[in-house]
N, CA and C atoms as a LAMMPS dump frame, in Angstrom:
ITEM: TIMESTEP
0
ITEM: NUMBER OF ATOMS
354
ITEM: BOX BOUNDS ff ff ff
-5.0000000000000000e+02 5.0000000000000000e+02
-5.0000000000000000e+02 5.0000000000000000e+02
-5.0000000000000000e+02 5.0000000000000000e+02
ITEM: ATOMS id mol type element x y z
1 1 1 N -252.985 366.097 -322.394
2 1 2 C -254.181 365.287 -322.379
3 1 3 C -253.87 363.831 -322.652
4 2 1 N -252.889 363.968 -323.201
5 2 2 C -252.688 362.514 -323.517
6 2 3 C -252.205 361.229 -322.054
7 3 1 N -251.964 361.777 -321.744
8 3 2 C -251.213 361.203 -320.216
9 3 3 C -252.656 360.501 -319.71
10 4 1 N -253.775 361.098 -320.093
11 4 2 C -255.109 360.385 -319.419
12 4 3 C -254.766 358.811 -320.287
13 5 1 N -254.332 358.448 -321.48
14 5 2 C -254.536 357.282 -321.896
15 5 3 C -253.318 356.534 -321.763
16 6 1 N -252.027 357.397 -321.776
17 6 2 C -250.745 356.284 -322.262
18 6 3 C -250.317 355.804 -320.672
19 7 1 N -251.278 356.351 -319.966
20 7 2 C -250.76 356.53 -318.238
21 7 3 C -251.642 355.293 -317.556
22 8 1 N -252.566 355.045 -318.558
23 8 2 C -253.35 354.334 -317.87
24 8 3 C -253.018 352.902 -317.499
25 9 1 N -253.319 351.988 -316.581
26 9 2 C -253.014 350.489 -316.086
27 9 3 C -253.518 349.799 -317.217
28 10 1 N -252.152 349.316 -317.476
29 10 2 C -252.92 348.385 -318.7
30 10 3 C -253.411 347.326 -318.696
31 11 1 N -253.271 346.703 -317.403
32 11 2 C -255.107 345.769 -316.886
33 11 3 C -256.111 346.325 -317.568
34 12 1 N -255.844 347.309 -316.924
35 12 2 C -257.557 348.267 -317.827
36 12 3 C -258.115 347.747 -319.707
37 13 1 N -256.635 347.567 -320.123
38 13 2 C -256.957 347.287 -321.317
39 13 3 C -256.763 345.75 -322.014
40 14 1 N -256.883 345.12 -321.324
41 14 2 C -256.129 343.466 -321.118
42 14 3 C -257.898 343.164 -321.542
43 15 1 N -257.786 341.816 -322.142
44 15 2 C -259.196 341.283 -322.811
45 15 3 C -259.421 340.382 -321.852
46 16 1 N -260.651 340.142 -321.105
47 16 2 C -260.667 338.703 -320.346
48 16 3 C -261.875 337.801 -321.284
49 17 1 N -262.209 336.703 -321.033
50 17 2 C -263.704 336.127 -321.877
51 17 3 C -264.371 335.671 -320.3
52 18 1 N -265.352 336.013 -320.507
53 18 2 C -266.311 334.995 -319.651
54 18 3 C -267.251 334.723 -320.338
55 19 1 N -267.913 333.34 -319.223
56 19 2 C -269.253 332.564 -320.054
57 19 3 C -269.57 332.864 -319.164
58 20 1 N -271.566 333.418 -319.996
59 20 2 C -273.001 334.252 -319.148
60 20 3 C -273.773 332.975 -319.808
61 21 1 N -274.276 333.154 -319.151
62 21 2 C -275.604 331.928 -319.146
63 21 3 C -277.096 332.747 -319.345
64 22 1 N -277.284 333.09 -320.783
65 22 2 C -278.396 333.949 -321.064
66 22 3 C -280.294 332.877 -321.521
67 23 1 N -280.642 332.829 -320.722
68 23 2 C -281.958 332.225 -320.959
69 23 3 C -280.976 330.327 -321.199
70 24 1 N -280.486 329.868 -320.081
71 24 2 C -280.287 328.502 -320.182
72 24 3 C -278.562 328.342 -321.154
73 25 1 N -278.558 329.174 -322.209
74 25 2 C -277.377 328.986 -323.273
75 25 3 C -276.358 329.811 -322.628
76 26 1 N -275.029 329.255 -322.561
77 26 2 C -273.88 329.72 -322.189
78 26 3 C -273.264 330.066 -323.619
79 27 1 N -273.07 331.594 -323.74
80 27 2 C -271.796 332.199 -324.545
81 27 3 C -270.925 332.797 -323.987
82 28 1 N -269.662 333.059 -324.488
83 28 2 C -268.756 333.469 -323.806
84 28 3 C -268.698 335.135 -324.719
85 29 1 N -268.407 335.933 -323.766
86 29 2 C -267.871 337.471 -323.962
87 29 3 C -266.512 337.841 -323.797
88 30 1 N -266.247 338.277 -324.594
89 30 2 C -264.753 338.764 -324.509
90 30 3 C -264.736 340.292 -324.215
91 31 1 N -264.285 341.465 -323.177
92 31 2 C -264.239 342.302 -323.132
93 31 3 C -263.101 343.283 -322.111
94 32 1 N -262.553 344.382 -322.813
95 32 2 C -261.787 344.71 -321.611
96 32 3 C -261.821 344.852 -320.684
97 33 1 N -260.824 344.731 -319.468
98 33 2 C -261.26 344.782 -317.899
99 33 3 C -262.253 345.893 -317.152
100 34 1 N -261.709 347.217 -317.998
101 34 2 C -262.349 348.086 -317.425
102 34 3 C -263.939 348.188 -317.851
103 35 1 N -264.288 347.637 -318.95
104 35 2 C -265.57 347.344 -319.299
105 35 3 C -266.434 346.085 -318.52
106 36 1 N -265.176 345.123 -317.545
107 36 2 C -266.13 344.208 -316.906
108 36 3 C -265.979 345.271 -315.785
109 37 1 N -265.177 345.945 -315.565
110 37 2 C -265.637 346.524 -314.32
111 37 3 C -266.597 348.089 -314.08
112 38 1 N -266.688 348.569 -315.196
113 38 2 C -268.05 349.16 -315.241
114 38 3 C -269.463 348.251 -315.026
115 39 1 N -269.335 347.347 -315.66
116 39 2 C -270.488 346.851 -315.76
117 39 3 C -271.102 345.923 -314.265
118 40 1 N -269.576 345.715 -313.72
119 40 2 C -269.803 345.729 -312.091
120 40 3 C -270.667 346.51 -311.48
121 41 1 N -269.841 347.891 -311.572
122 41 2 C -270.833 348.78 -310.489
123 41 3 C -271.782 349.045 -310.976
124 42 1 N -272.449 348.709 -312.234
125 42 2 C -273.807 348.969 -312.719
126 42 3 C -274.88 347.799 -311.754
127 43 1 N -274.018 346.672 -312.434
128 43 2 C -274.877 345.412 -311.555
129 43 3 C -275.237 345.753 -309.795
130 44 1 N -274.463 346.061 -309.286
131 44 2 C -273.884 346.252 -307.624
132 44 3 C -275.117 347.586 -307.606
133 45 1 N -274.933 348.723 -308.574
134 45 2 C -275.923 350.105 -307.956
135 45 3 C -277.127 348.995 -308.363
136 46 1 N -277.338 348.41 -309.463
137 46 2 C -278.788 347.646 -309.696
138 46 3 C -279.397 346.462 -308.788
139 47 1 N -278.221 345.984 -307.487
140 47 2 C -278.582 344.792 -306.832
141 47 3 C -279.053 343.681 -307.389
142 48 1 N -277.423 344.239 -308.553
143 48 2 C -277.764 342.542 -309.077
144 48 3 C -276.5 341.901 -309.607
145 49 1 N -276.289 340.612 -309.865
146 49 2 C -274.55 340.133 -310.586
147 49 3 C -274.584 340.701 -311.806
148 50 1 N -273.157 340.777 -312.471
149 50 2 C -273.067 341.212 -314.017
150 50 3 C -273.768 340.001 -315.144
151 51 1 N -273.934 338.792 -314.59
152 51 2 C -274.726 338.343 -315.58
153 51 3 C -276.28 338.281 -315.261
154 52 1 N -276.786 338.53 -314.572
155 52 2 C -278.301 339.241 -314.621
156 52 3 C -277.933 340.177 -315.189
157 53 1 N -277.405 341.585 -315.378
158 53 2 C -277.26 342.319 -315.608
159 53 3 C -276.723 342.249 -317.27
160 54 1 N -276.04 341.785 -317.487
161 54 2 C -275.983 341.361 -319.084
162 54 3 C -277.579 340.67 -319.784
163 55 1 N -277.881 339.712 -318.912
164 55 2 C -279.292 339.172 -319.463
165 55 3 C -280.471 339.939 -319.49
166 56 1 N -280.38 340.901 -318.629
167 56 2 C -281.207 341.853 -318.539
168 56 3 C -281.08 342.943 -319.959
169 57 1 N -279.86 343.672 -319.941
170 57 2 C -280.181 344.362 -321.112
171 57 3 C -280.08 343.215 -322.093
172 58 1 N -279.576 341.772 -322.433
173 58 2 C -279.692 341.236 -323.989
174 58 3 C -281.542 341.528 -324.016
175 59 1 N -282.063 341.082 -322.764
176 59 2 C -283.797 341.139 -323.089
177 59 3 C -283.896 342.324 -323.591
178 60 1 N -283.852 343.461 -323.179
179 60 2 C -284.522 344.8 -323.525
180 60 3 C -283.629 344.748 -325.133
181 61 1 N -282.362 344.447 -325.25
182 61 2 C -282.084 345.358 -326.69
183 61 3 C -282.89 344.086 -327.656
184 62 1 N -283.189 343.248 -327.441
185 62 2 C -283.948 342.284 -328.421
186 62 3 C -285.201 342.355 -328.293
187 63 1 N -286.067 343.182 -326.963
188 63 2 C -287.072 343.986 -327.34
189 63 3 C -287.397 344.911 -328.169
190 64 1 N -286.302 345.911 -328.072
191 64 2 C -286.367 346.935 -328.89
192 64 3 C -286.094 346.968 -330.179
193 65 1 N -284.904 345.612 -330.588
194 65 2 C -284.572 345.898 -331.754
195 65 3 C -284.712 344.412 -332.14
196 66 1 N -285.128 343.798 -331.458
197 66 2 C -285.458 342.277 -332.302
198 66 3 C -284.317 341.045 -332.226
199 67 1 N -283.047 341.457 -332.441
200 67 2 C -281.533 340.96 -332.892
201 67 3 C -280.279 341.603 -331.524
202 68 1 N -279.122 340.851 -331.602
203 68 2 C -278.236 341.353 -331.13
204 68 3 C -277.03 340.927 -331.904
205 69 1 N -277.031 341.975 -332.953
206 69 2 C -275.918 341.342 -333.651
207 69 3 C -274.607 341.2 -333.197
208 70 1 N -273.844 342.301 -332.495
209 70 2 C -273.046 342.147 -331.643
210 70 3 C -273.139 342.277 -330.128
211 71 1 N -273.334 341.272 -329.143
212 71 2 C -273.273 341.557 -328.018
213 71 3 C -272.176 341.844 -327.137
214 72 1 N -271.151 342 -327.314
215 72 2 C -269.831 342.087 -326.821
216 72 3 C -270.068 344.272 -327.018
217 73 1 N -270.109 344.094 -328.339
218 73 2 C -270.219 345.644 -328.473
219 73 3 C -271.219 346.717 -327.966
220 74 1 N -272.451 346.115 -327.908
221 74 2 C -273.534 346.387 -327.442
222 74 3 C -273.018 346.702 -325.819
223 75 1 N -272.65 345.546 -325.147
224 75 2 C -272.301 346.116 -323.665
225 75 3 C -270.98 347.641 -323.548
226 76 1 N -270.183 347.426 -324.628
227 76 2 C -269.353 348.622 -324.66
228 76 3 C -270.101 349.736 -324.343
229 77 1 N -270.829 349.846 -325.418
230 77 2 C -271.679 351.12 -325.551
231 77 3 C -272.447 351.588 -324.868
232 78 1 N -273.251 350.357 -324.077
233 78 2 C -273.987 350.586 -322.802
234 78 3 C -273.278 351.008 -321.472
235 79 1 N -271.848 350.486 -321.311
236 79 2 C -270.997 351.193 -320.353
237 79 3 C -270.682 352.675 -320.467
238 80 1 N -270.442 352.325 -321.871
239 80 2 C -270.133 354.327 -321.913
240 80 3 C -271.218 355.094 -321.953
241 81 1 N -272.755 354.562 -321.79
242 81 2 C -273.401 355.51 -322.196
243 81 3 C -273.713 356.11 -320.683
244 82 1 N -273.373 354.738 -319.779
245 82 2 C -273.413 355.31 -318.615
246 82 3 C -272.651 356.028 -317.845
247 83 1 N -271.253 355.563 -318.29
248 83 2 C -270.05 356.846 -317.743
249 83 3 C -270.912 357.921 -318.133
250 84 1 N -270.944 358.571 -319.722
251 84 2 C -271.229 359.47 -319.83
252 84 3 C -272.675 360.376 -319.317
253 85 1 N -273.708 359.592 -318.634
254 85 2 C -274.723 360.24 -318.259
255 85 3 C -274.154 360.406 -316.409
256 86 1 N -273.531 359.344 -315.889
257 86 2 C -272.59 359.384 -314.496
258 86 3 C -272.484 360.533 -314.106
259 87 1 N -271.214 361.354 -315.403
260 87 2 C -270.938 362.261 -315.327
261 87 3 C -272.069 363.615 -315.24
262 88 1 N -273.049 363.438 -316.151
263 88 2 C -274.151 364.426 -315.392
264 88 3 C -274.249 364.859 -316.613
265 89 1 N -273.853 364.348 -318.162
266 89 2 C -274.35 365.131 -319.015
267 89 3 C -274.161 364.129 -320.553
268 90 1 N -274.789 364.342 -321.67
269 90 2 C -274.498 363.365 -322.474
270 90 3 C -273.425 364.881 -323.37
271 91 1 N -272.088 363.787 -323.517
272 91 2 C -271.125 364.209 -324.029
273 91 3 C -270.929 364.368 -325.558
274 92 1 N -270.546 365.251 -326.508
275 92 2 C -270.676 365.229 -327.38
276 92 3 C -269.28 365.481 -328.422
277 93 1 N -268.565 364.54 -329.517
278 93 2 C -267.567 365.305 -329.693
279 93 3 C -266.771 366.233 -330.013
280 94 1 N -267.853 367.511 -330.073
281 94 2 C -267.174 368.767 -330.188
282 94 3 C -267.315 369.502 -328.773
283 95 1 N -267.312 368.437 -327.797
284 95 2 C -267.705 369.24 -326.554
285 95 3 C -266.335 369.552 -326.091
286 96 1 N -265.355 370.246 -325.544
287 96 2 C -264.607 370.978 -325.232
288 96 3 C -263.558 370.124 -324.105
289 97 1 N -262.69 369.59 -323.996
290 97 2 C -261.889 368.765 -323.389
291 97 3 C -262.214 369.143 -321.715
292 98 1 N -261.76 368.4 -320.504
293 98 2 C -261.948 368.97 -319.832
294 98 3 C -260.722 369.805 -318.931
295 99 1 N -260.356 370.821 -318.487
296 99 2 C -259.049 371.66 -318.448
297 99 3 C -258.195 370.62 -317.395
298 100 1 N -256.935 371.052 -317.679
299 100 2 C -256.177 370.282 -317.312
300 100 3 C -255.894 370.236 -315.896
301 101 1 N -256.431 370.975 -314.905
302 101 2 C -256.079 370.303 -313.214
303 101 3 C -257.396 369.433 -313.102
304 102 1 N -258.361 369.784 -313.844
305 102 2 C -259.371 368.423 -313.787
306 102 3 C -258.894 367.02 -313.911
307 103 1 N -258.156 367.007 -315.311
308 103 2 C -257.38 366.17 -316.077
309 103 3 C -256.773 365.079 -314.838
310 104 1 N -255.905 366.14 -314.223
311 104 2 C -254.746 365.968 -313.32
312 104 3 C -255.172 365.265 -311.97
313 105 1 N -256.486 365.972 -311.532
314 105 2 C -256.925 365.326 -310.381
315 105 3 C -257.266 364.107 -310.789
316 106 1 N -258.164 364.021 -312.467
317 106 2 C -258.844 362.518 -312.298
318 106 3 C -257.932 361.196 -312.066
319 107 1 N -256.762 361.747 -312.654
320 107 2 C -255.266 360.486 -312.515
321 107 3 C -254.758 360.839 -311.4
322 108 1 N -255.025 361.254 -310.757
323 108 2 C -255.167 361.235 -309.352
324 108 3 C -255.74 360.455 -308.869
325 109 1 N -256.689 360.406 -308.882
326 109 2 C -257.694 359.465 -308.248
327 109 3 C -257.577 357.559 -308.412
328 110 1 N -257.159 357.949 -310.432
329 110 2 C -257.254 356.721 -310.761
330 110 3 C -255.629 356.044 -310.235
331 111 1 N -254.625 356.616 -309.969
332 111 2 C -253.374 356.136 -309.265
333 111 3 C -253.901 355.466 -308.287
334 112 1 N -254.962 356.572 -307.309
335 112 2 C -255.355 355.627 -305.809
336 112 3 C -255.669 354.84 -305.916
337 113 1 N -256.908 354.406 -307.088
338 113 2 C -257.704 353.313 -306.967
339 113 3 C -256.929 351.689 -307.408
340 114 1 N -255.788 351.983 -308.167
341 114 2 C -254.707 350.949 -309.039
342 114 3 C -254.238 350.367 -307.986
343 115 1 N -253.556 351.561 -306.625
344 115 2 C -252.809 350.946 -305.893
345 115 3 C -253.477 350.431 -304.648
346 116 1 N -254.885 350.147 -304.778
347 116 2 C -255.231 349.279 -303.713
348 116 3 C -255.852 348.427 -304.514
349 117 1 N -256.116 348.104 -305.645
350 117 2 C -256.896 347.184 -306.095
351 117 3 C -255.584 345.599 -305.636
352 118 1 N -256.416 344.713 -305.762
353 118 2 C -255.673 343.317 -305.143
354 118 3 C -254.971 343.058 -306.037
């Protein structure tokens, strides 16, 4: 199981910052690649850029909760919450690994996608 993480492109885990321009104010976000690139295909299925898409949820979580104390983290969590519903189920951590030719195919997949990315 481990091969899913020590195998992985470590682009994936490389920090980039960008500046979002939320209601007029530019802050900058720092986050790993693979977290700007979730939050890609969120924007892209939503028909919209990642910073609408960042400004969009800062509105709703400062609806709901008033504050954003961390926004960098806040988008983490919102990426994974969507991998994990993606996948078709909310994951839990005593939920059961998934068997290993699953494992095997998914780094499969993710090899293909490494070696065409630009």
């Amino acid at each position: 199981m481990c091969e899913i993480y020590v195998k992985a492109d470590p682009i994936l885990y490389e920090c980039r910052s960008r500046s979002v321009r939320i209601h007029g104010v530019v802050t900058s976000i720092r986050l790993e690649n693979l977290f700007w690139d979730v939050l890609a295909d969120i924007a892209a299925r939503d028909g919209m850029t990642v910073n609408q898409l960042i400004a969009k949820l800062y509105d709703e979580i400062v609806e709901a909760r008033g504050e954003v104390p961390n926004l960098a983290s806040f988008l983490r969590v919102s990426c994974m919450r969507y991998l994990t519903l993606v996948v078709g189920r909310d994951a839990e951590p005593r939920d059961p690994p998934a068997p290993a030719p699953a494992l095997r195919s998914a780094l499969r997949r993710e090899a293909e996608v490494v070696a065409f990315r630009p």
